[in-house]
SEBA-851613 format. One record per residue (C-alpha): x, y negated, z negated; residue in three letters. Coordinates in steps of 0.2 Angstrom, whole numbers, plus 5000, padded with zeros to 4 digits. Example, Ala and Ser with C-alpha at 12.3 -4.5 7.8 and 13.67 -1.06 7.14 Angstrom:
506250224961Ala506850054964Ser
//
This chain:
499948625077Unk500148485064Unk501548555050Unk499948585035Unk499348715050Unk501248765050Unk501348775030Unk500048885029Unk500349005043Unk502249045033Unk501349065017Unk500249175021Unk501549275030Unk502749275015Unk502849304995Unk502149124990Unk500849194981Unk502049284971Unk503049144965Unk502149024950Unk501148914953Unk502448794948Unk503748844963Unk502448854974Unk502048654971Unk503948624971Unk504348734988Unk502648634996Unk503148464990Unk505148494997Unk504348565014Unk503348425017Unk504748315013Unk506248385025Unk504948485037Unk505748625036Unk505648765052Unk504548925052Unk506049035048Unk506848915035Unk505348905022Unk505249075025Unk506849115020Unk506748975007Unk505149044997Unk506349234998Unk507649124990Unk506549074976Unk505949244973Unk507449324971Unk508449174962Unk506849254949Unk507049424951Unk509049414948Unk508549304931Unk509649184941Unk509448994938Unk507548974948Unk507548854966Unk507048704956Unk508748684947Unk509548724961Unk508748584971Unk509748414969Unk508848264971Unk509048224989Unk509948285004Unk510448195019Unk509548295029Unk508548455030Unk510048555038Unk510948525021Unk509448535007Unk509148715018Unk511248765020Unk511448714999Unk510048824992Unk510448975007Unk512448955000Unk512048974983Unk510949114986Unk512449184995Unk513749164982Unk512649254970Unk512449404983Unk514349394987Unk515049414966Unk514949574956Unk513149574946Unk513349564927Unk511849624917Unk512249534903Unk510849414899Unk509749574905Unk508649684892Unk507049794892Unk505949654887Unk506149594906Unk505249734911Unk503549694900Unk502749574910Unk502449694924Unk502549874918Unk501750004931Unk500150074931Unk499550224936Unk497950334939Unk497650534944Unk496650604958Unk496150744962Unk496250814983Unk496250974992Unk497451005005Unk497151135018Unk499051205018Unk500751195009Unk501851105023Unk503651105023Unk504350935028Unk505950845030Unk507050735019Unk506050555021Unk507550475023Unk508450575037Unk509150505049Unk510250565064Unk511650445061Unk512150515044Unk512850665038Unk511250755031Unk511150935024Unk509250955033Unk508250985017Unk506651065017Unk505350945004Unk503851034995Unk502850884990Unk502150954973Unk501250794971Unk501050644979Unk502050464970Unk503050454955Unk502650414938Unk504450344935Unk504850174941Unk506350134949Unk506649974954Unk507650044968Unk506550194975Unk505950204991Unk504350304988Unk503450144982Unk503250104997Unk502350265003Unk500750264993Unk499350174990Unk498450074975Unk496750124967Unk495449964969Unk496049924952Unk497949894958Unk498550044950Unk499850144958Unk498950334960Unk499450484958Unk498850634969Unk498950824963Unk498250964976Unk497051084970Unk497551224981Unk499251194979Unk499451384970Unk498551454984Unk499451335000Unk500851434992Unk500451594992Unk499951555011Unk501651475014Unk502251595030Unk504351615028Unk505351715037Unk506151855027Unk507751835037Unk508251645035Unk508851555019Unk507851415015Unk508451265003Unk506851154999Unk506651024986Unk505050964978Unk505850804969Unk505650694985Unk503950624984Unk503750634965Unk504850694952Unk505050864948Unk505050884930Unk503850744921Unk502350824923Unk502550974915Unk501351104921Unk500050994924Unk498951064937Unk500051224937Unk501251154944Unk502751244938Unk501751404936Unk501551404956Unk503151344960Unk504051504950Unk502751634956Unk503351554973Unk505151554967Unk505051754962Unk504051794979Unk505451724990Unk507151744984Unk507951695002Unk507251534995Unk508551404987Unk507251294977Unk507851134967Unk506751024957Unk507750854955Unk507250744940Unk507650604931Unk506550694915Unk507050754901Unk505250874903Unk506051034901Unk504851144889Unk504151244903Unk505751304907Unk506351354891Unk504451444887Unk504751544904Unk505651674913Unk506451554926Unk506851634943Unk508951624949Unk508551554965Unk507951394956Unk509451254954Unk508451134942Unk509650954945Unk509550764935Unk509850614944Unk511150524932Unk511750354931Unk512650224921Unk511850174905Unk511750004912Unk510750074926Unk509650184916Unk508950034906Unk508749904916Unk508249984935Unk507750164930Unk506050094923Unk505250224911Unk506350374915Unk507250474901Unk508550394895Unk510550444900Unk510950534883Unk509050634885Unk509550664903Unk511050754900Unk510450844884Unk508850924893Unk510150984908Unk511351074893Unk509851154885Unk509151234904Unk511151284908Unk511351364890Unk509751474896Unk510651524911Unk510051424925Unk511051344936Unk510851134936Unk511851014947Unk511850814947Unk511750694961Unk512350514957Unk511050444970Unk511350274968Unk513050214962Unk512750034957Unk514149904961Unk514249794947Unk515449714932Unk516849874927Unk515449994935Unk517050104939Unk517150114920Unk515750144914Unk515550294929Unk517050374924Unk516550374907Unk514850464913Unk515850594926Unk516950624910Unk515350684900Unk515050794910Unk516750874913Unk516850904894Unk514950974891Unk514551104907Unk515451244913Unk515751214933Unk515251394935Unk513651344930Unk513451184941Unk513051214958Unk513251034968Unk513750854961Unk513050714974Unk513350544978Unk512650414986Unk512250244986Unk510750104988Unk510050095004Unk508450015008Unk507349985023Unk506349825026Unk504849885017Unk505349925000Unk506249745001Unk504949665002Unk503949784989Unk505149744978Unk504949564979Unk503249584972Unk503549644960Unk503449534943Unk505149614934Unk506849554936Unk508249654944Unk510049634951Unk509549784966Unk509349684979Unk510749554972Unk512049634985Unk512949605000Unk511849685012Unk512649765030Unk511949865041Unk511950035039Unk511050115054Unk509550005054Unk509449995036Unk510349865021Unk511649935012Unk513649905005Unk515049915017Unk515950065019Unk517449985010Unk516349974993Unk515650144998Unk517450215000Unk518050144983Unk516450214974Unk516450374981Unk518350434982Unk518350344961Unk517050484959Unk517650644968Unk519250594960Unk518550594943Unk517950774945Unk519550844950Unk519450994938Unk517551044947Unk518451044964Unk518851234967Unk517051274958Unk515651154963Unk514951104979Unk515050924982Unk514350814993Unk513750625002Unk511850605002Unk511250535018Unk512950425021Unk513850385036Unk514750515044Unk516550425047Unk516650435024Unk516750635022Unk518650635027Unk519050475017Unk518350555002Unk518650735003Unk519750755016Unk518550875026Unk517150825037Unk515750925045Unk515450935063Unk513850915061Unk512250905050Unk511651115054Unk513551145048Unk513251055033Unk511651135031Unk512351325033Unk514051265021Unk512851195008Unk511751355007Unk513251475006Unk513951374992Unk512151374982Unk511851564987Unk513651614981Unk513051524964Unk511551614962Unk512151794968Unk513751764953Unk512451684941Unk511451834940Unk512751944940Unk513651864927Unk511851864916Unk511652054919Unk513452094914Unk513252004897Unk
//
């Protein structure tokens, strides 16, 4: 195979086409000149496309002129990439117009389903601690965009490239056909596959989910969101057993990776208007982001919270952090946005990318700590992290997931038993 065959098997193998035309001829030019491997152009053309992504100085100033040899043009540009994934990001030169050039599309459709199934947490896995959530999938994809989330990389496009959106026309019915045992407690979320507030009541969503809700009051059902979508809610009877929860994160975060989701102020605003009406909301921190005085900044969001909601009223506070699968990597990296996500230290974290535990230790225990005066009153937990962290961070740890799963549904069955108590008393 003479090296043009070579080049053109890696490209079509790798992101190339996503680069500019402009890189493309550079990378092409440099690999003809220094003959790089297989594996080195296409780690080389990954460079490139995150030295964009990151709004980091692109591959073609970080080139010098010439190199001794290929081992040191390929060792300078994987070293500088390396620095950049080593230092704490800084969004400074970051702002919403980044986002313009590739704002996501959508469209709606339509399907019928022939039954309501339970399912697992999509990202369960058996070697982290995991509270065995059931997941109602409501509808299928999200109309957010994260630039972190993992369901990107789930659904398909319409022959238009536009991300779609699946509702299920039986979905009222699959419900009511939904067979439960009368005996068992069941905690099941329907913001896994979608989130759980910004549609409304499109479809009848909400409508079937609270005649479900008031059919099945062994049923602990959260709708997690990152919305500030709440009318329904306010215009409705809402049934106790339902924990409605936000998704919180740094303003930083919100505005430059939580891509058309309700702003951090709106957020938390929506969540103090459904707990003034008596129903019980909680927040996951799902994920803390390492970056410049991110401490800070968190402490200042834990420390809203302490000071507007009553801990009686908040039945769980989550944390977690990013952790990514091969898949939505490379999703992400074509993508036309820029981003500092994927501009992190990566080590393995059973099979998949994330922080070491020593970062996950400091961000975790800053946060617990912060909460100190929720401790004795809300239940608080790590979302699908490693095991060996519970004791670090709370000086407890589970045995194993099902005793997770039986403490976490006690906790959240204790809250709704005293909520409703408390509302008939008044």
């Amino acid at each position: 195979m003479n090296y043009l065959e070579k080049f053109e098997e890696v490209i079509a193998q790798s992101n190339y086409k996503n680069l500019p035309q402009t890189t493309q001829d550079f990378i092409r030019q440099k690999a003809f000149l220094y003959q790089f491997t297989f594996q080195e152009l296409k780690q080389l053309i990954d460079f490139a496309i995150d030295f964009r992504l990151w709004h980091e100085a692109h591959i073609e100033a970080i080139f010098k002129e010439e190199y001794p040899n290929k081992k040191a043009a390929f060792n300078h540009v994987k070293e500088v990439w390396q620095n950049l994934k080593a230092k704490p990001n800084s969004y400074e030169n970051f702002s919403p117009t980044l986002y313009q050039d590739d704002v996501r599309k959508f469209s709606f459709k339509s399907y019928e389903s022939s039954k309501a199934a339970l399912g697992i947490c999509p990202v369960a896995s058996p070697h982290t601690r995991c509270c065995n959530l059931l997941t109602l999938d409501a509808v299928q994809s999200c109309g957010f965009d994260c630039s972190y989330c993992s369901i990107q990389s789930f659904y398909n496009k319409d022959n238009k490239g536009q991300e779609i959106i699946g509702f299920d026309k039986n979905f009222k019915e699959n419900l009511k056909n939904l067979q439960l045992d009368p005996n068992e407690v069941y905690h099941i979320g329907t913001g896994q596959s979608s989130d759980s507030l910004m549609w409304g009541n499109k479809e009848g969503i909400l409508e079937s989910l609270f005649e479900f809700a008031f059919a099945h009051p062994n049923v602990i059902l959260e709708f997690k969101t990152k919305s500030n979508n709440i009318a329904y809610f306010l215009e409705n009877e809402v049934p106790k057993n339902i924990i409605c929860t936000w998704s919180l994160n740094t303003p930083t975060i919100c505005e430059n990776e939580e891509h058309l989701a309700a702003s951090l102020e709106k957020r938390i605003d929506a969540a103090k208007k459904v707990s003034q009406k008596g129903v019980l909301v909680g927040f996951h921190f799902h994920p803390i982001v390492q970056y410049e005085n991110y401490l800070n900044e968190y402490a200042r969001v834990y420390k809203t919270l302490l000071e507007n909601f009553d801990p009686k009223k908040v039945a769980l506070v989550s944390f977690g952090t990013l952790t990514f699968i091969k898949p939505v990597i490379q999703k992400i990296r074509t993508r036309n946005f820029k981003s500092k996500i994927l501009q992190m230290p990566f080590t393995n974290a059973n099979n998949k990318y994330s922080y070491c535990l020593e970062t996950k230790k400091e961000m975790f225990k800053h946060a617990y700590e912060t909460f100190k005066p929720w401790h004795k009153e809300v239940y608080f937990y790590l979302c699908m992290e490693d095991e060996s962290l519970w004791k670090e961070v709370f000086g407890y740890e589970y045995a194993s997931n099902n005793q997770m799963e039986e403490f976490m549904k006690m906790a959240y069955m204790e809250k709704i038993k005293n909520n409703v108590t408390e509302i008939v008393y008044k």
